[in-house]
C-alpha positions as CSV (number, residue, x, y, z in Angstrom):
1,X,0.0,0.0,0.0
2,X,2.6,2.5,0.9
3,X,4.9,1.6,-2.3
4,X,1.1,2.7,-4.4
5,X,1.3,5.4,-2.6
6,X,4.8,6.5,-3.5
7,X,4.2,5.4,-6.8
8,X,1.4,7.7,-7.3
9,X,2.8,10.6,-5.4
10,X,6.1,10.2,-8.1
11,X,3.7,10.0,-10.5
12,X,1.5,13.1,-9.7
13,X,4.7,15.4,-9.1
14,X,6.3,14.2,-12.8
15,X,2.9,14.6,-14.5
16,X,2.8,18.8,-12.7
17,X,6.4,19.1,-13.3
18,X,6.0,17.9,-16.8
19,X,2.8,20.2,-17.6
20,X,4.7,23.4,-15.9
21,X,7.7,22.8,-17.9
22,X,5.8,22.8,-21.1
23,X,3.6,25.9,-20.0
24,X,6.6,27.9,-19.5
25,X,8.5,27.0,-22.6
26,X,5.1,27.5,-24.4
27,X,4.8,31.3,-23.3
């Protein structure tokens, strides 16, 4: 349960880092 957790947590940060990355470099 606590590895899902992690997992999803990792996958939540990548997916926000991923998205603010592209909105900067798009402006």
């Amino acid at each position: 349960f606590f590895f899902f957790f992690f997992f999803f947590f990792f996958f939540f940060f990548f997916f926000f880092f991923f998205f603010f990355f592209f909105f900067f470099f798009k402006t």
